[in-house]
PyMOL CGO cylinders between C-alpha atoms (Angstrom):
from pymol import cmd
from pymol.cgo import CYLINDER

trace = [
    CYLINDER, 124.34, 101.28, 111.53, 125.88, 97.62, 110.37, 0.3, 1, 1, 1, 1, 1, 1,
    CYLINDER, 125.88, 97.62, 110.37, 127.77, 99.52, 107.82, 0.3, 1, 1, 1, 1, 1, 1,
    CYLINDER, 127.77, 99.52, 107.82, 128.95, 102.22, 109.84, 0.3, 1, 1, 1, 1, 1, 1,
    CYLINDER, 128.95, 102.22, 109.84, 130.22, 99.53, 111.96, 0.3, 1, 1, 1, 1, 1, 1,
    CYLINDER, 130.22, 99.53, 111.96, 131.58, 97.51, 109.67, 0.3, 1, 1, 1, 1, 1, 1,
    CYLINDER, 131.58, 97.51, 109.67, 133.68, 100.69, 108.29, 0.3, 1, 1, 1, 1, 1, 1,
    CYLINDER, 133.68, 100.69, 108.29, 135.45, 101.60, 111.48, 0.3, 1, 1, 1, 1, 1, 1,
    CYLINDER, 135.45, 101.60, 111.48, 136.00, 98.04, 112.11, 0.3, 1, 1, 1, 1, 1, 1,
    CYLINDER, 136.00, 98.04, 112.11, 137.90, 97.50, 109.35, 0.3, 1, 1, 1, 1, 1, 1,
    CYLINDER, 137.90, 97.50, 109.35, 139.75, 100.71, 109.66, 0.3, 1, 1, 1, 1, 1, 1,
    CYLINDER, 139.75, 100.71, 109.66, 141.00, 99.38, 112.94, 0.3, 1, 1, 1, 1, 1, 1,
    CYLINDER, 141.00, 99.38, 112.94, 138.96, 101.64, 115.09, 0.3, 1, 1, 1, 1, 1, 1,
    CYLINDER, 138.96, 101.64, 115.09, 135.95, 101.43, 117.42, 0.3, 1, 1, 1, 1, 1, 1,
    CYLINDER, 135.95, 101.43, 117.42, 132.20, 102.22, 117.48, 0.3, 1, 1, 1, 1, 1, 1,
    CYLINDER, 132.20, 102.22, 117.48, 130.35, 102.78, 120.85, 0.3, 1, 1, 1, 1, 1, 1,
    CYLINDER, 130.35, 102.78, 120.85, 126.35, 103.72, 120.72, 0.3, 1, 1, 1, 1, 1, 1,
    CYLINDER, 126.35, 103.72, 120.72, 124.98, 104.47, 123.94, 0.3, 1, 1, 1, 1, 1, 1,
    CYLINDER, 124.98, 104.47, 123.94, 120.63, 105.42, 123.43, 0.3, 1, 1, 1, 1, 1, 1,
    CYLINDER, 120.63, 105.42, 123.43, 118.49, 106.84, 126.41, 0.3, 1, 1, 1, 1, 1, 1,
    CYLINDER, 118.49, 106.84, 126.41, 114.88, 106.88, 125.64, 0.3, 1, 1, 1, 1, 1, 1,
    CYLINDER, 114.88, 106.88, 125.64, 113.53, 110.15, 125.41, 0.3, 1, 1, 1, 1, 1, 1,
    CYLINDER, 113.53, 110.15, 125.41, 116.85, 111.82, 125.45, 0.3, 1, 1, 1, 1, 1, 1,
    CYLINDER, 116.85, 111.82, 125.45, 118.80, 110.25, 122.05, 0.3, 1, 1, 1, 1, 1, 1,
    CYLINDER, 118.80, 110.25, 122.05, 121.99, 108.94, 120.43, 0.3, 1, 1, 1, 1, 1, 1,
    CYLINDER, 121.99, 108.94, 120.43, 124.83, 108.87, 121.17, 0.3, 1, 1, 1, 1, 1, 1,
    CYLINDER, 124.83, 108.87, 121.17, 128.13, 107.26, 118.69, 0.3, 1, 1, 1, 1, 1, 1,
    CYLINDER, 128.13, 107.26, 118.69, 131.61, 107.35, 119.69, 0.3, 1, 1, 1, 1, 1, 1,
    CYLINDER, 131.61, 107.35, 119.69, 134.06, 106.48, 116.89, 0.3, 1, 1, 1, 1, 1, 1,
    CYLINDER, 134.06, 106.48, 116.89, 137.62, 106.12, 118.82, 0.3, 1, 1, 1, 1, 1, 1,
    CYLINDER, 137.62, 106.12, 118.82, 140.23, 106.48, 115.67, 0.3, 1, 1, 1, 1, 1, 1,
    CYLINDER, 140.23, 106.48, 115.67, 143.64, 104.77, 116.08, 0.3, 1, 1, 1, 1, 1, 1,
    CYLINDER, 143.64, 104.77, 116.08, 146.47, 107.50, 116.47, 0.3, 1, 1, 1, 1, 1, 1,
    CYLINDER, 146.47, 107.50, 116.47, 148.59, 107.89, 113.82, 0.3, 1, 1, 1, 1, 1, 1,
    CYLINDER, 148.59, 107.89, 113.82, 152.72, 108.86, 113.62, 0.3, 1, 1, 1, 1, 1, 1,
    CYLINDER, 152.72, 108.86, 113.62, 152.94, 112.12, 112.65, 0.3, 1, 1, 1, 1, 1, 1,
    CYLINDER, 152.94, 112.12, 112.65, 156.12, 111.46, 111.01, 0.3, 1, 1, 1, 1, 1, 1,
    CYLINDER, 156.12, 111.46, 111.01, 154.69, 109.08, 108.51, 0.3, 1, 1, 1, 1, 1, 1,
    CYLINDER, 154.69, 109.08, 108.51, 152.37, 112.04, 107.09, 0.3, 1, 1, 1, 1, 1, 1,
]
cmd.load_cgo(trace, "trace")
């Protein structure tokens, strides 16, 4: 998980991880947006 962290860090973006016992995982990766106009 470090290096999945360290990843989106770097590509400017975000990681949440929420856990509930007994129910599992969740990760939220919030991506900057991007100009359409520079694709």
């Amino acid at each position: 998980m470090f290096n999945a962290k360290l990843m989106v860090q770097l590509l400017g973006s975000e990681i949440e991880i929420e856990s509930e016992e007994g129910k599992g995982t969740t990760v939220t990766v919030l991506l900057p947006e991007l100009n359409c106009e520079s694709i």
